[in-house]
C-alpha positions in Angstrom: -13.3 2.4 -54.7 -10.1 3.2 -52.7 -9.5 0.9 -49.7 -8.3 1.7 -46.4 -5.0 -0.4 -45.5 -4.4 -3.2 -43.6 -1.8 -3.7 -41.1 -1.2 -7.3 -40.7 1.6 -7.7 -37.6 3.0 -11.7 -37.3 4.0 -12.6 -33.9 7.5 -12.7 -33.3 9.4 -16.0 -33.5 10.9 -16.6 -29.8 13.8 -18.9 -28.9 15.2 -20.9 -25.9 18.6 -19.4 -26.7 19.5 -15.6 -26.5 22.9 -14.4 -28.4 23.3 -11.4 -27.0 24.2 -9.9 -23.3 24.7 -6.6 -21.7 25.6 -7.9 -18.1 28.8 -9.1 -18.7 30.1 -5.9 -20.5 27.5 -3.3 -19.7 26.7 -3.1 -23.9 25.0 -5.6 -25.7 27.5 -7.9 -27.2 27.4 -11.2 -28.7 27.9 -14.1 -26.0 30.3 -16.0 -29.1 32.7 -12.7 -28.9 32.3 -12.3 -25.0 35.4 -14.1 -22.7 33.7 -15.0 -19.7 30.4 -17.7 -19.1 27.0 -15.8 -19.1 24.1 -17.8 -19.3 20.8 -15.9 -20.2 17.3 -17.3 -19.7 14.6 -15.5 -22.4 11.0 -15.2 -22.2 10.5 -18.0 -23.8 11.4 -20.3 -21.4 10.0 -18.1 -18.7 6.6 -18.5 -20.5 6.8 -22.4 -21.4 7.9 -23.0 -17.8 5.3 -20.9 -16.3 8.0 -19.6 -14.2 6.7 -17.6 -10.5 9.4 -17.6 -8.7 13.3 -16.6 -9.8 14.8 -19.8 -8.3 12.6 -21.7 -10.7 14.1 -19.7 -13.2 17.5 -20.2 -12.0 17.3 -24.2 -12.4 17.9 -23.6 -16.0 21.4 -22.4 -15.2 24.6 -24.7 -14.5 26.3 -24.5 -11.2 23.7 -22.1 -9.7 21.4 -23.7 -6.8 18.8 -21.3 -5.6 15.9 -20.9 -3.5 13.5 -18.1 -2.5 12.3 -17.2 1.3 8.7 -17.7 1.0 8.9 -14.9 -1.5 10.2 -12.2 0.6 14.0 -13.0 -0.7 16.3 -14.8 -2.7 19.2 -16.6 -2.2 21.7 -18.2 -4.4 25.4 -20.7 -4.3 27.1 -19.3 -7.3 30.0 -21.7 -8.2 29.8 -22.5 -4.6 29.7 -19.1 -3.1 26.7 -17.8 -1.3 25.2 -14.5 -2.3 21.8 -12.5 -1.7 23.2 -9.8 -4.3 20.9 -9.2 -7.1 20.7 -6.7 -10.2 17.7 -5.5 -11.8 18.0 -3.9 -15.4 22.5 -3.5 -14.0 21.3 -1.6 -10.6 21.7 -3.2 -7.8 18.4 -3.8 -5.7 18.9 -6.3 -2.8 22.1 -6.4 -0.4 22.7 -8.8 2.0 22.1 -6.7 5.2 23.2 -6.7 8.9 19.3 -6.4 9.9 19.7 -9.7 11.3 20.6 -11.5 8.8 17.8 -10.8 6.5 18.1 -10.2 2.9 15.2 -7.5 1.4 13.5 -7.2 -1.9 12.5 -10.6 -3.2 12.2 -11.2 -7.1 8.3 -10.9 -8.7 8.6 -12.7 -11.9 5.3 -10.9 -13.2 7.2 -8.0 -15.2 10.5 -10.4 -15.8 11.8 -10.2 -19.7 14.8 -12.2 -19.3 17.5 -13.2 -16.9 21.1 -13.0 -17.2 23.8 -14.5 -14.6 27.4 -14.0 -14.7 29.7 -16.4 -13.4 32.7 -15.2 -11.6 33.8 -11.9 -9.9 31.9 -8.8 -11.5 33.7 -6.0 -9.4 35.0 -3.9 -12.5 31.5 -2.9 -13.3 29.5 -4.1 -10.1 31.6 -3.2 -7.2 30.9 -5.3 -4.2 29.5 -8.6 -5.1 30.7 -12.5 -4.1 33.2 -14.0 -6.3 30.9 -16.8 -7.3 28.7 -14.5 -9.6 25.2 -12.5 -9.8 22.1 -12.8 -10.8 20.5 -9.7 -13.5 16.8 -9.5 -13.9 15.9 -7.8 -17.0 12.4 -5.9 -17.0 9.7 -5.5 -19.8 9.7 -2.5 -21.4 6.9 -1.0 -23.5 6.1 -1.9 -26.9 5.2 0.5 -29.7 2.0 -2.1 -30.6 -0.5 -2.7 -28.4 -0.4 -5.8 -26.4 -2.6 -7.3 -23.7 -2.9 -10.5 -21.8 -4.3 -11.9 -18.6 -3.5 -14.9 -17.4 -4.8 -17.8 -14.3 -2.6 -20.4 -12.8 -4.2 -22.7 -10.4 -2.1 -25.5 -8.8 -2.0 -27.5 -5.8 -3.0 -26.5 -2.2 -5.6 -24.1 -3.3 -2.4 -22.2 -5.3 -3.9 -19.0 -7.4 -2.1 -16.4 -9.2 -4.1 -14.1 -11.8 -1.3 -11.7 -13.7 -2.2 -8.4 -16.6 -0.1 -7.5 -19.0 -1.0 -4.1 -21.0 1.4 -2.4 -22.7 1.7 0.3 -26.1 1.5 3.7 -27.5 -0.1 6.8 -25.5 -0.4 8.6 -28.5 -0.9 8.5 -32.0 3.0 9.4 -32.9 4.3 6.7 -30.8 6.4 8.9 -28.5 4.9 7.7 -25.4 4.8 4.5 -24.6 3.4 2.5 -21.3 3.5 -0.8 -19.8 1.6 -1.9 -16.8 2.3 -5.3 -15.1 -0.3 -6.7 -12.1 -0.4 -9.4 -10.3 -1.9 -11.2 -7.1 -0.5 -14.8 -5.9 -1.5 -16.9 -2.7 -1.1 -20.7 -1.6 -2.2 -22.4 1.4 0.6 -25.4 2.4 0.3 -29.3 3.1 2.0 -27.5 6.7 -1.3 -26.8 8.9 -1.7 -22.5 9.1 0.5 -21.7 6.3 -0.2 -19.2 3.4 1.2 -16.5 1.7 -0.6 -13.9 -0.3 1.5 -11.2 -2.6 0.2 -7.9 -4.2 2.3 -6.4 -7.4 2.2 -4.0 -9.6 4.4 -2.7 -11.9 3.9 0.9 -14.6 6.2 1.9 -17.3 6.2 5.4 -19.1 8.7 6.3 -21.8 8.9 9.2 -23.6 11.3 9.0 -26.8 11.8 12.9 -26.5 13.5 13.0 -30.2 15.2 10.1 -32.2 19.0 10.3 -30.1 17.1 10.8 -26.5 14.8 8.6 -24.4 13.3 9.5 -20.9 12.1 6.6 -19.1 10.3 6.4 -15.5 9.5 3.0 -13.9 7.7 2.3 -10.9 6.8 -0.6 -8.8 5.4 -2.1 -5.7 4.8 -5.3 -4.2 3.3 -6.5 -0.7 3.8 -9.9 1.3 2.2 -11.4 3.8 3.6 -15.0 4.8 2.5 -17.3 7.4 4.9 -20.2 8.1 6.1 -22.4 10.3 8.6 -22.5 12.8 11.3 -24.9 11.5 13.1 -25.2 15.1 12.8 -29.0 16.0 10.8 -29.0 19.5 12.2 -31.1 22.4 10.4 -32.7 25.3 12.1 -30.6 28.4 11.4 -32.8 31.1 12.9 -35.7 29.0 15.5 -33.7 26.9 14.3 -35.8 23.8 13.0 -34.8 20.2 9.6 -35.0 20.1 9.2 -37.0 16.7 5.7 -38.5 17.3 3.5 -35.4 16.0 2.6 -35.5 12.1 4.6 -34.1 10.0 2.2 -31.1 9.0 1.7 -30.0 12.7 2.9 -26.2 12.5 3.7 -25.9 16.1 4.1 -22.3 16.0 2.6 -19.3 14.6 5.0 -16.7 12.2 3.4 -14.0 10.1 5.8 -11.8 8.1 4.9 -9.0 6.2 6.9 -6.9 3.7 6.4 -4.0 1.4 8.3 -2.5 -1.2 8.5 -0.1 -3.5 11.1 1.2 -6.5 11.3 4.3 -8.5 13.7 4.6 -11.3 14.5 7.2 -13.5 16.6 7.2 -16.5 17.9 8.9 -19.8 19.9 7.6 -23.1 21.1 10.2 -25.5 22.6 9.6 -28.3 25.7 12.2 -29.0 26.1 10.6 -32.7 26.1 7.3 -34.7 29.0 6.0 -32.1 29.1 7.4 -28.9 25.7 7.4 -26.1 25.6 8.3 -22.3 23.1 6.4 -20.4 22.2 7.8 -16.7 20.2 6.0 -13.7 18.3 7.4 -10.9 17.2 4.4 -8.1 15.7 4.3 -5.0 13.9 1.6 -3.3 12.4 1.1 -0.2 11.7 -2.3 1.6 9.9 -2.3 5.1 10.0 -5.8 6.6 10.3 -8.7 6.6 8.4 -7.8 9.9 7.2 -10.8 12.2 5.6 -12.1 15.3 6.8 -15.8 16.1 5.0 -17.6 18.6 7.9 -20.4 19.4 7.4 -23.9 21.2 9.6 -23.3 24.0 9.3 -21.2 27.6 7.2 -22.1 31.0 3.7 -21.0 32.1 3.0 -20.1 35.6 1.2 -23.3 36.8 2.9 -24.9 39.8 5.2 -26.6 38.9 4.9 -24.6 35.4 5.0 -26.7 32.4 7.5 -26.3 30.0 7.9 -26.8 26.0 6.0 -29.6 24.4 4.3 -31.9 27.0 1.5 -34.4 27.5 -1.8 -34.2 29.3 -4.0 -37.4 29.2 -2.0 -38.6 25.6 -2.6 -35.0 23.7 0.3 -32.7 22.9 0.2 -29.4 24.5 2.9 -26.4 24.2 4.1 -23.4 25.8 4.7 -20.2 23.2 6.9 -17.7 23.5 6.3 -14.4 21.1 9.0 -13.2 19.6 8.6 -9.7 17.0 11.0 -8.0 14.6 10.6 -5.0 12.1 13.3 -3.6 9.7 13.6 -0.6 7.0 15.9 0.0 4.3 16.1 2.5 1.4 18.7 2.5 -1.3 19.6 5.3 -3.4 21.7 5.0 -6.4 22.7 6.8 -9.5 24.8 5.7 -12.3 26.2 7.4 -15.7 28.0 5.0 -18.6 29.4 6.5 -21.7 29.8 4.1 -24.4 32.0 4.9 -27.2 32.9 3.2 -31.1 35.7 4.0 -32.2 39.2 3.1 -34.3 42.5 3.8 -34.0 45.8 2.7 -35.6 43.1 0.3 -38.0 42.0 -1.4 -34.7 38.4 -1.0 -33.9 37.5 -0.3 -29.9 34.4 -0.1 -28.1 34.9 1.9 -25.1 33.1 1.9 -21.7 33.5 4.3 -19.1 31.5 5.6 -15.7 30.7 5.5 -12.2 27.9 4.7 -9.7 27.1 5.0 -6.2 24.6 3.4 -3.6 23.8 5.0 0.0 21.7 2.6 1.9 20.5 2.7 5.0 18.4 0.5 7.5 16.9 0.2 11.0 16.0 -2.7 13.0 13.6 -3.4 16.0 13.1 -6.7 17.8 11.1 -7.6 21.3 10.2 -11.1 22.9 9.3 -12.4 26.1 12.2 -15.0 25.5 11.7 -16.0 28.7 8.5 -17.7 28.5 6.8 -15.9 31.3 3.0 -15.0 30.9 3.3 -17.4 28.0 0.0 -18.7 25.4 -0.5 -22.3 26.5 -2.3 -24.4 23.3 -4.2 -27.9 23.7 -4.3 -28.2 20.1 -0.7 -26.8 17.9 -2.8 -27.6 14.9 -5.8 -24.9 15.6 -4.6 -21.6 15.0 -4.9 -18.2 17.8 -5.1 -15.0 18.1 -1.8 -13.6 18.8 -1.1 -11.1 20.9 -0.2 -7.4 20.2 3.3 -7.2 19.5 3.7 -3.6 20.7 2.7 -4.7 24.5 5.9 -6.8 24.6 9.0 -5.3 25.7 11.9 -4.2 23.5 14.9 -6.0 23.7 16.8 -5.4 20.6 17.6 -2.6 18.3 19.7 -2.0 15.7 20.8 0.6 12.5 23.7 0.9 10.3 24.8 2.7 6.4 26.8 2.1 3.9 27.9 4.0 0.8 29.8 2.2 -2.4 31.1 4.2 -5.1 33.5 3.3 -7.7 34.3 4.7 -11.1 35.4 2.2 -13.6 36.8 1.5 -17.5 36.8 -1.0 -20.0 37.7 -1.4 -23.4 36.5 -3.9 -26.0 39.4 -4.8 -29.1 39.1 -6.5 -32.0 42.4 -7.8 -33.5 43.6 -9.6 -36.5 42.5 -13.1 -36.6 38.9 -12.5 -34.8 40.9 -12.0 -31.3 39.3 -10.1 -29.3 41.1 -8.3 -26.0 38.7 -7.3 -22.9 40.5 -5.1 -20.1 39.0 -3.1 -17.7 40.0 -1.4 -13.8 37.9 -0.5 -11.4 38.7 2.2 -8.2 36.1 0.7 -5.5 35.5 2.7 -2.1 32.9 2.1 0.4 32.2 3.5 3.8 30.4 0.7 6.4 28.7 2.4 10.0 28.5 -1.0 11.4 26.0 -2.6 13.1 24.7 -0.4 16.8 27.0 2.9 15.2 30.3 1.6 15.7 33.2 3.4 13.7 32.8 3.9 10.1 34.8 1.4 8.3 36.4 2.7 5.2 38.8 0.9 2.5 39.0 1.0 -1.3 40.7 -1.3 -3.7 41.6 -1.7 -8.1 40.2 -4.4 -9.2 41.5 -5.3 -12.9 39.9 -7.7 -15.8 41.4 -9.4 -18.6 40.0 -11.7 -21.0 41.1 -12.4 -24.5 38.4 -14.6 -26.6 39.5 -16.3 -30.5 36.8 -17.7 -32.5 38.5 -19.6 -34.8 35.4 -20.9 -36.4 32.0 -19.2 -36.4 30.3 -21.6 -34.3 33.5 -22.0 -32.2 35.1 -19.8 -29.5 38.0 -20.1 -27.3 38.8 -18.0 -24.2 40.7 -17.4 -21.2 40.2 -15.1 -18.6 41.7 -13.5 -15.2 39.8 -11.5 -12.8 39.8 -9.9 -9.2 36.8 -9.4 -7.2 36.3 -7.0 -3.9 33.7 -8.7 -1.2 32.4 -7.4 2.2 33.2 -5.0 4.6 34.1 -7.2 7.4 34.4 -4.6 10.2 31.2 -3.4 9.2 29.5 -6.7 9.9 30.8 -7.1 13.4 33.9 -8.8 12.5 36.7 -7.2 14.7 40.3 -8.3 16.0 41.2 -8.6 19.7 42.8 -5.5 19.3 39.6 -3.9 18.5 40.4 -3.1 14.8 37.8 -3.9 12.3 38.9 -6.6 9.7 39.8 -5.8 6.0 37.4 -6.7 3.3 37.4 -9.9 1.5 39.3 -10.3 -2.0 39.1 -12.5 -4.5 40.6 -13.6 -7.9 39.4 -16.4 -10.4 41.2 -18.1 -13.4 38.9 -19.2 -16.2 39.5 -21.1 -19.5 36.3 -22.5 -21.8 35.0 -22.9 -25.2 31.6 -21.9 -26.5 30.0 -23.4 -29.7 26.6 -22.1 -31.6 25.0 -24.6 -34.0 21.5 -24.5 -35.8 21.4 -20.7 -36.8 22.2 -20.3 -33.1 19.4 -23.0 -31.8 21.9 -25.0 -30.0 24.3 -22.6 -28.0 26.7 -24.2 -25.5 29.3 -23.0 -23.0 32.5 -25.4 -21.5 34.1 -23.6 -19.0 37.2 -24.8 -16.4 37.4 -22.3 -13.2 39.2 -21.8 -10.1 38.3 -19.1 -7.5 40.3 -18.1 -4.3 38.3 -16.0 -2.0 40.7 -14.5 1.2 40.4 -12.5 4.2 37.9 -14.7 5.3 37.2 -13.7 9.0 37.3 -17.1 11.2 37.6 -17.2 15.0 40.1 -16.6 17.2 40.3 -19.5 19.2 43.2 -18.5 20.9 42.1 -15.1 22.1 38.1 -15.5 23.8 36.1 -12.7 24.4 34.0 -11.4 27.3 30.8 -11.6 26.0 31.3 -15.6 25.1 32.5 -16.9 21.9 35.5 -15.3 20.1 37.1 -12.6 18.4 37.7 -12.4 14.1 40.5 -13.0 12.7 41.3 -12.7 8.4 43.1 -15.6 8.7 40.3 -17.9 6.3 40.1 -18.5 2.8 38.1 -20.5 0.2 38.8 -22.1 -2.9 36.6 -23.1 -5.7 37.5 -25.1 -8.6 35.4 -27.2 -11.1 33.7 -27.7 -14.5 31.2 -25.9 -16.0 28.9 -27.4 -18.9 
């Protein structure tokens, strides 16, 4: 009797350390044969960890200290540089933006494969990012096996987050593939009236149109709603003091924040023949929020005479709250094309690496308050929460928009000499175009910024390198940084010297990188001390810079 086979699949064997990284290079090269530090953290640890949230994630990596906004951002210190810039899958998806201040499009870890940072200035391929480094979230991407998974964390403070993982083939050839990633968090707080609640999902279609050309479409959307508390210290008015006798998990004010966004991304890969491949990107995102209403411990009511901030009646703490509301948009659109080529001349082998991107983003911002207290909430108890009051029956008292375009077209080429040398160089042409903040004149510039590394590995599980690189930063002018003469102020530069050694013991289970930097950042804008102006404060001036020089292990 004939039998019908068996397919018997083994699960793959998963390690903490990951050879290979494309964010450094823009193609996947081995991290021994790459002159610069890049740390990668893989599934693996993700999954041990029980990572939710990137700057858990990010604790793995040296000289990186991170921590998220209640979920609706991220925020790192890179080699001592602060940055809000993060890649996902080499696109840039969150900018630091003049909306206040507020960075948009916080990190869900529930369709995270891996993460990559680079330390140092990634202009040549990146354009605009702080000399310090980035941060690359790599996505899951469909399998052509079926896989499926739910999973329930539970944790402190009535913490629950259920995630789904389904992913495989559509059809019976395997051309079409799907992944779908779900997920729904929330966490009360030891702070009284505290809570957040996030809603994610995240589908994946890819269509491997013939065996050179794959069409992929990727979708995903995520809501936030935080309530937290207001971290201003209050102070007793009538006595000027801090007010240090309530407990420590009083919330003494009342801010809910929502946000919503959503990404679309296209993109293609066609192989031309065994050595040469163009890849193309098509992005947009949009990211409404973070909207909130802030009821603040500070103002007077109208009682006679009016009471004012935090005071006393009959030993119990009673305040006066002010509401304060804000709501922002942005949407980002981006497209990017790579050609990646193998190739030899003269008996030397090259991989080349050419393209160019470009990012149009735009955003709007609304704020109102009755910052002056009147016709103010008065509270016996700061621990019981309220109603608030509509947001839209307060008057408007701030507004703001602004845009910006970056594009930049950029080459590198990856030799291999004699003697396992191998030479890195790349250039980069940067331009952007900043219409600052409340439509002031565009501000324009452009700048090269060059790369050079050179990297021996003299033993197999020993590599030397050394490094030089320039980096482009932020549009000053755009951000409200001008002269006393009215002139916006140049963007900020950078340069960084790196030497280090990197070893790979085990079969590559014991990976380590050494690595001695030093990082000058100029055209800081500092104030003009000399040169006041009307409005209070001072006018910019480039006249700052900021060194940063250490050891990395």
């Amino acid at each position: 009797m004939e039998m019908s086979p068996i397919e018997v699949r083994g699960a793959p064997v998963r390690s903490y350390v990951e050879p290979v990284a494309s964010t450094g290079t823009k193609t996947d090269t081995p991290l021994m044969e790459t002159p610069m530090a890049i740390q990668v953290i893989p599934q693996q640890v993700l999954q041990d960890q029980k990572v939710i949230s990137l700057d858990q994630a990010l604790s793995n990596v040296s000289g990186v200290n991170a921590w998220s906004g209640l979920g609706t951002q991220e925020n790192y210190t890179i080699r001592g540089f602060f940055t809000t810039t993060t890649l996902r899958d080499g696109v840039r998806v969150s900018e630091y933006s003049t909306v206040g201040g507020s960075t948009v499009g916080g990190v869900n870890m529930t369709d995270v494969e891996s993460i990559e940072v680079l330390k140092g200035p990634a202009a040549i391929l990146y354009g605009r990012v702080e000399p310090g480094g980035m941060v690359n979230v790599i996505k899951k991407q469909p399998l052509d096996h079926f896989y499926g998974s739910v999973e329930q964390l539970a944790g402190s403070w009535d913490h629950s987050k259920t995630s789904v993982d389904l992913t495989g083939p559509a059809n019976e050839s395997k051309t079409v593939l799907f992944r779908l990633n779900a997920s729904y968090d929330q966490a009360n707080s030891w702070i009284q009236n505290t809570n957040n609640k996030t809603a994610f999902l995240a589908p994946v279609i890819e269509w491997r149109f013939s065996p050179q050309t794959t069409l992929t479409l990727e979708g995903e959307y995520g809501h936030a709603k935080v309530k937290s508390p207001i971290s201003a210290v209050p102070i007793d008015p009538v006595t000027n003091t801090l007010v240090t006798s309530l407990p420590r998990d009083v919330n003494l004010g009342d801010n809910l924040s929502t946000q919503n966004t959503s990404m679309t991304t296209f993109k293609w890969t066609h192989k031309l023949n065994d050595d040469w491949s163009v890849k193309h990107q098509i992005f947009h995102t949009q990211t409404t929020g973070p909207a909130s209403s802030d009821y603040y411990p500070y103002g007077c009511d109208n009682a006679s005479p009016p009471h004012c901030g935090m005071y006393q009646v009959n030993g119990v703490w009673m305040d006066v709250r002010t509401l304060y509301w804000s709501g922002s948009t942005m949407n980002t659109n981006a497209t990017i094309l790579d050609v990646t080529g193998n190739f030899d001349a003269a008996g030397i082998k090259h991989k080349l690496l050419f393209g160019g991107d470009y990012y149009l983003s735009n955003w709007s911002f609304l704020g109102g308050g009755n910052l002056t207290g009147f016709d103010t909430t008065t509270v016996a108890n700061p621990s019981v929460p309220y109603i608030p009051l509509d947001p839209t029956t307060i008057p408007l008292f701030s507004q703001d928009f602004g845009l910006q375009k970056n594009w930049g077209v950029y080459v590198q080429d990856q030799i291999k000499l004699p003697g396992n040398v191998t030479l890195l160089a790349g250039l980069r042409d940067q331009f952007y175009v900043i219409k600052g903040t409340g439509g002031s004149a565009d501000v324009f510039d452009t700048a090269l910024t060059p790369r050079l590394g050179v990297l021996w590995q003299a033993r197999d599980w020993l590599s030397l390198y050394g490094s030089h690189t320039k980096g482009f930063g932020a549009a000053s002018g755009g951000f409200g940084n001008w002269d006393r003469f009215n002139k916006p102020l140049p963007a900020e530069t950078a340069k960084q010297n790196e030497i280090g050694a990197k070893t790979e013991f085990y079969g590559g289970k014991l990976a380590s990188t050494l690595a001695l930097f030093d990082i000058t950042k100029t055209n800081v804008a500092v104030n003009d001390v000399t040169h006041p102006n009307p409005n209070g404060g001072f006018y910019q001036q480039p006249g700052g810079s900021i060194n940063s020089r250490g050891v990395e292990l």
